[in-house]
FISEDO-701545 format. One record per residue: x, y, z of N, C-alpha, C in turn; residue in three letters. Coordinates in pm, whole numbers, padded with zeros to 5 digits, always signed. Example, Ala and Ser with C-alpha at 12.3 -4.5 7.8 and 13.67 -1.06 7.14 Angstrom:
<pts>
+01319-00569+00780+01230-00450+00780+01320-00330+00780ala
+01285-00225+00708+01367-00106+00714+01290+00003+00787ser
</pts>
This chain:
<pts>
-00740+02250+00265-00651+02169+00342-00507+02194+00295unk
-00437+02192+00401-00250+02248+00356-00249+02073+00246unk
-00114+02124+00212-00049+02041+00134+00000+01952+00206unk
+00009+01787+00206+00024+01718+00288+00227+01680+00261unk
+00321+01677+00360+00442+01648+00347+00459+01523+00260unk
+00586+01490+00176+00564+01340+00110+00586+01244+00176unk
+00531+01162+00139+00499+01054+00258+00513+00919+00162unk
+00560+00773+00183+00622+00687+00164+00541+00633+00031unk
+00525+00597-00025+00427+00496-00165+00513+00399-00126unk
+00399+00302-00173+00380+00121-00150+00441+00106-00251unk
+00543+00006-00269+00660-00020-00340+00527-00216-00413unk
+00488-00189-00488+00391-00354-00510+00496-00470-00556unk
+00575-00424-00576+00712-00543-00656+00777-00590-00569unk
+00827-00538-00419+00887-00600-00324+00772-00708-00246unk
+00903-00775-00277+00835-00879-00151+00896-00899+00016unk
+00819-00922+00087+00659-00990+00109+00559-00901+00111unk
+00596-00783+00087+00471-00640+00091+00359-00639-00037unk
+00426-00686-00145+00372-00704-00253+00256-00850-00246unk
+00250-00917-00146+00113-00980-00163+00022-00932-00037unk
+00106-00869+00085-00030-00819+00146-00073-00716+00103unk
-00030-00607-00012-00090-00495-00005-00191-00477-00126unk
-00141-00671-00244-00238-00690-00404-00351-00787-00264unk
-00313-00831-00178-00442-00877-00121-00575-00767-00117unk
-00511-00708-00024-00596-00561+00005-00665-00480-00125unk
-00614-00479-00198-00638-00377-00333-00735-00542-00384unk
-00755-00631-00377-00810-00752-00446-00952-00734-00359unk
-00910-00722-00190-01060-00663-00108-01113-00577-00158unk
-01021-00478-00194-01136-00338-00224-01182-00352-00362unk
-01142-00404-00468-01191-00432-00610-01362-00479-00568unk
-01320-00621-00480-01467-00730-00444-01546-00638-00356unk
-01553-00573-00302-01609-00490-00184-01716-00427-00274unk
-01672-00350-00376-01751-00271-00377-01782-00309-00588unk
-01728-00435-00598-01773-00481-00721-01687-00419-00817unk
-01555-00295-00802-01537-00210-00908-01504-00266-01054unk
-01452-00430-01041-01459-00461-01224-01547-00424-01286unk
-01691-00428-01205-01808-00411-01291-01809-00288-01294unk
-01781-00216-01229-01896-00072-01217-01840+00004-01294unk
-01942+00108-01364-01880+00216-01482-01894+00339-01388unk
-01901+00365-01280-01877+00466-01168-01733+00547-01211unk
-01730+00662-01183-01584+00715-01174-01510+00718-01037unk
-01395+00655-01065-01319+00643-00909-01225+00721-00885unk
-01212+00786-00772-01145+00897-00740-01011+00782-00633unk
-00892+00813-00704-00806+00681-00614-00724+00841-00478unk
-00731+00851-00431-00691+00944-00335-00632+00895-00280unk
-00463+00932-00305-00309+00872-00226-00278+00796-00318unk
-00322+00761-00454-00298+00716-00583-00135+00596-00531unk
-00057+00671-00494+00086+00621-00545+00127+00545-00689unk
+00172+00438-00678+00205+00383-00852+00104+00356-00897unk
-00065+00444-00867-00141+00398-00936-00176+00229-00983unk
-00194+00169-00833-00241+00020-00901-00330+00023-00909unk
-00456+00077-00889-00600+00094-00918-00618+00069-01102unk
-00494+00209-01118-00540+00197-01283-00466+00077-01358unk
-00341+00014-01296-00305-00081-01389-00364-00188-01383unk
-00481-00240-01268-00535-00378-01260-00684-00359-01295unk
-00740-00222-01280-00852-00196-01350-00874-00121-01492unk
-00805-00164-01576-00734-00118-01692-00885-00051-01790unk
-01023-00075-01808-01130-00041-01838-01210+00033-01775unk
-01174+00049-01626-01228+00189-01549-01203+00286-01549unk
-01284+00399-01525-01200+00558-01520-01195+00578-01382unk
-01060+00591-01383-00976+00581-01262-00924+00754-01285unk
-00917+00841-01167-00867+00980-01144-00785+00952-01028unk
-00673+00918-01034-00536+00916-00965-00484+01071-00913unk
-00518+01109-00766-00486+01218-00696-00370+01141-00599unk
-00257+01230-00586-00161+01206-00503-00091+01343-00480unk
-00093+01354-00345-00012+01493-00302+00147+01538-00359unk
+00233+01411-00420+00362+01437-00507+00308+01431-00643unk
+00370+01584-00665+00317+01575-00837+00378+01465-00941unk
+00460+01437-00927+00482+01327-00987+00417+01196-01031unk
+00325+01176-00927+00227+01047-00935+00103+01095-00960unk
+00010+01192-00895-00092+01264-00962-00090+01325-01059unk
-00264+01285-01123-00319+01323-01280-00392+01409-01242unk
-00404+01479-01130-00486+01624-01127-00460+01711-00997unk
-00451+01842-01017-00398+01893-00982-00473+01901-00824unk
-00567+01911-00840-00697+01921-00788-00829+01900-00794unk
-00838+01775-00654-00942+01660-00680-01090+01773-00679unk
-01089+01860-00614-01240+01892-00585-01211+01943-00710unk
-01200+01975-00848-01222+02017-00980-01286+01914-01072unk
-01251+01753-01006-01346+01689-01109-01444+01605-01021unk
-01542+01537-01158-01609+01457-01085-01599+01300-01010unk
-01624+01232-00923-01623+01089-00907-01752+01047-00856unk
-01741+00937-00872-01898+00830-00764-01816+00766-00656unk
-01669+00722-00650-01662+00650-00552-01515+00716-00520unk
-01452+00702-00415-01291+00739-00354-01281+00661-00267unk
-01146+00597-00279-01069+00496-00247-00933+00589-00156unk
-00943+00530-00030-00851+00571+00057-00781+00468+00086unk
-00682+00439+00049-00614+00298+00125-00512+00329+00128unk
-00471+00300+00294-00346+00350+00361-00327+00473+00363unk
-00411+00559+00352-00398+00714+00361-00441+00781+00461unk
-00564+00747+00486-00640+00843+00621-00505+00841+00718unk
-00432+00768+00742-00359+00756+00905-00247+00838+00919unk
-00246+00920+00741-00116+00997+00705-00177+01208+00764unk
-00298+01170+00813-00377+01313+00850-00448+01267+00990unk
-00408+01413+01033-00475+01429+01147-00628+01436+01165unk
-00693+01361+01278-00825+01339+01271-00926+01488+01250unk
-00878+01572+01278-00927+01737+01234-00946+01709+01073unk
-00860+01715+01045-00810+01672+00885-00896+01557+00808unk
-00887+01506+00853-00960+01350+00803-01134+01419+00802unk
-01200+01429+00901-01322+01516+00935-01336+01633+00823unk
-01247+01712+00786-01221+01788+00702-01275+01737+00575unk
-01180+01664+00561-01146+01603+00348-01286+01551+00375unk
-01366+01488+00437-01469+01400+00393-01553+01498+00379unk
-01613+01598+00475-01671+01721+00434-01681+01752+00303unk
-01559+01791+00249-01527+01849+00145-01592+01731+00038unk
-01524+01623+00035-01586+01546-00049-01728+01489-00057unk
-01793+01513+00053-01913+01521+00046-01999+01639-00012unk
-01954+01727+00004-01984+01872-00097-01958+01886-00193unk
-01835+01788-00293-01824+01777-00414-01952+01687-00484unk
-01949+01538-00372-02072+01507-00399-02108+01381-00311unk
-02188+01429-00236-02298+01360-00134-02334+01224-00137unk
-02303+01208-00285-02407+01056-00336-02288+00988-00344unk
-02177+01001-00321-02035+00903-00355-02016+00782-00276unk
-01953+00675-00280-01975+00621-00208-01807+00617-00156unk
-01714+00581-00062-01576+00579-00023-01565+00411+00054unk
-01449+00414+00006-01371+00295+00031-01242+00291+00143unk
-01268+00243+00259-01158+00272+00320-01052+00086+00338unk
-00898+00134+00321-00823+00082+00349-00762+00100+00455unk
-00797+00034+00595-00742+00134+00689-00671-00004+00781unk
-00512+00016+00805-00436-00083+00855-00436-00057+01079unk
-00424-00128+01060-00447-00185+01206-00313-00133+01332unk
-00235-00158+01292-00069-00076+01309-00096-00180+01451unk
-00094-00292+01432-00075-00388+01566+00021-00459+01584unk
-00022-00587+01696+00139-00666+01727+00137-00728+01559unk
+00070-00784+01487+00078-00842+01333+00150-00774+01280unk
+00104-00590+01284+00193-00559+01175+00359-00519+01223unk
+00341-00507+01320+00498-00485+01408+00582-00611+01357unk
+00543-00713+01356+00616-00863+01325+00634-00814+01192unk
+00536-00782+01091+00579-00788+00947+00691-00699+00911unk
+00655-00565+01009+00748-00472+00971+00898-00499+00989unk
+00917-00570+01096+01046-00636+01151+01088-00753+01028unk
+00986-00849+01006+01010-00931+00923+01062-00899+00761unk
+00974-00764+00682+01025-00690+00596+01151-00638+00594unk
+01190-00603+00700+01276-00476+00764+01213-00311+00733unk
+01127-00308+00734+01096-00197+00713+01028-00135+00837unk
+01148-00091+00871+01153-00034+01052+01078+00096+01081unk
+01045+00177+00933+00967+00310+00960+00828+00306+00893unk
+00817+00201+00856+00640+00208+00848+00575+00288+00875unk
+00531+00283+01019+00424+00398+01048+00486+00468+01146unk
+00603+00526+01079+00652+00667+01130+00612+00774+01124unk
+00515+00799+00992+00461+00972+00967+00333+00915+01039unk
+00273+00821+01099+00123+00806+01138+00108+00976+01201unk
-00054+00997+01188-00061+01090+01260-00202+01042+01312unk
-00292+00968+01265-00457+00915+01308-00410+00740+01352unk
-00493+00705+01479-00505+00585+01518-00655+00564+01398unk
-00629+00397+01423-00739+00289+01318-00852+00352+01399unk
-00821+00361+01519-00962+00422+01605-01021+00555+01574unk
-00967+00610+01570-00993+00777+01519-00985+00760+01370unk
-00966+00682+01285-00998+00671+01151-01153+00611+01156unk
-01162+00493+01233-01266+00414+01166-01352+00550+01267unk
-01390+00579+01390-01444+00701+01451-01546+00772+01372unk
-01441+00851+01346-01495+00954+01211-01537+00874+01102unk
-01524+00762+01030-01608+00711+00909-01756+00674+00962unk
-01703+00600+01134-01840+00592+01108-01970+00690+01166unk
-01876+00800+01231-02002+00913+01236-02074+00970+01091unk
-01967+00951+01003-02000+01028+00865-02074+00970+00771unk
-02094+00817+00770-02085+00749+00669-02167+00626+00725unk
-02271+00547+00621-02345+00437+00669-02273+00301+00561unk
-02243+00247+00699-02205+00128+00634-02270+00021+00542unk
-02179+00032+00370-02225-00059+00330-02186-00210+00315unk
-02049-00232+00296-01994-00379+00339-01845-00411+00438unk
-01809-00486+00483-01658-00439+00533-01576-00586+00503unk
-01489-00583+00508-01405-00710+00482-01279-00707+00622unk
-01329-00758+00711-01187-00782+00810-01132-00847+00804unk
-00978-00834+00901-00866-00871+00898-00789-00988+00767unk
-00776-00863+00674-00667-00925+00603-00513-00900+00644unk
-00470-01012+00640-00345-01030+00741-00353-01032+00854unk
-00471-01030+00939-00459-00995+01070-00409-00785+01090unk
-00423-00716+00939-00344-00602+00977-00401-00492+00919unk
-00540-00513+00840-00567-00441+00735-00702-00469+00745unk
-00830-00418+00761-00974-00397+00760-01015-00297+00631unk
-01124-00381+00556-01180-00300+00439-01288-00257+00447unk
-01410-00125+00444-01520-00075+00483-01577+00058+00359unk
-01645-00043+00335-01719+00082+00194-01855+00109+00262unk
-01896+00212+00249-01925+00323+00297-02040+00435+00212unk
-02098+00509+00274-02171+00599+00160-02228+00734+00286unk
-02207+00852+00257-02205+00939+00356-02392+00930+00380unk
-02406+00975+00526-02529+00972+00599-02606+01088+00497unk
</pts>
């Protein structure tokens, strides 16, 4: 897969973004149990790495397309049990998206994935206005539809958590 252009990281300290987006990351922790689990998590789209600062006893492998924020150069080189996509799929084209899961299913089959996948509706249009953050989903390149699509041709659902905020749906997952 090409190298993906840089694309925005979630700023967690601003507010009001900073409680819908520790909401979301609080869904995906409960979703799929990760305080408990000694699984290795593959955080894919990493940004400031909040995975590893709130799960401070997990092994967390933080991949992000700016070298700056990624701890490896290249994810298909190590191992994981689970990958966490949140807010990422919508930054690739649905070719693309179809792609990476492939791939990560050939790294390994038995993984299970976590999707964070936002809604880009009238909710989040209000927030974005309300934030001011007028370019949100400017690099979109996948609708929630053609995200969730492809997860769920690929993948059997294991739990989902809807509408947080009205803007954000959570769906863990484990490939067919």
């Amino acid at each position: 897969m090409k190298k993906l252009k840089r694309f925005p990281t979630t700023d967690y300290d601003k507010i009001p973004q900073k409680y819908y987006f520790l909401s979301i990351i609080k869904n995906i922790i409960k979703i799929a149990d990760l305080e408990h689990s000694d699984q290795t998590i593959l955080d894919f789209g990493c940004g400031n790495k909040i995975f590893s600062k709130i799960l401070k006893n997990q092994k967390i492998i933080n991949y992000d397309t700016k070298p700056e924020l990624t701890e490896c150069e290249n994810y298909e080189n190590v191992h994981f049990d689970i990958v966490i996509f949140n807010h990422v799929l919508m930054y690739l084209h649905a070719k693309e998206i179809e792609e990476l899961l492939e791939k990560i299913k050939g790294i390994n089959p038995n993984c299970k994935l976590i999707l964070g996948l936002g809604k880009q509706n009238f909710f989040s249009k209000i927030a974005m206005f309300l934030s001011l953050n007028f370019k949100a989903h400017d690099d979109t390149r996948s609708s929630y539809k053609e995200q969730t699509d492809i997860f769920f041709k690929k993948t059997e659902l294991i739990k989902k958590k809807l509408n947080i905020f009205g803007m954000t749906d959570v769906y863990y997952g484990k490939f067919k």
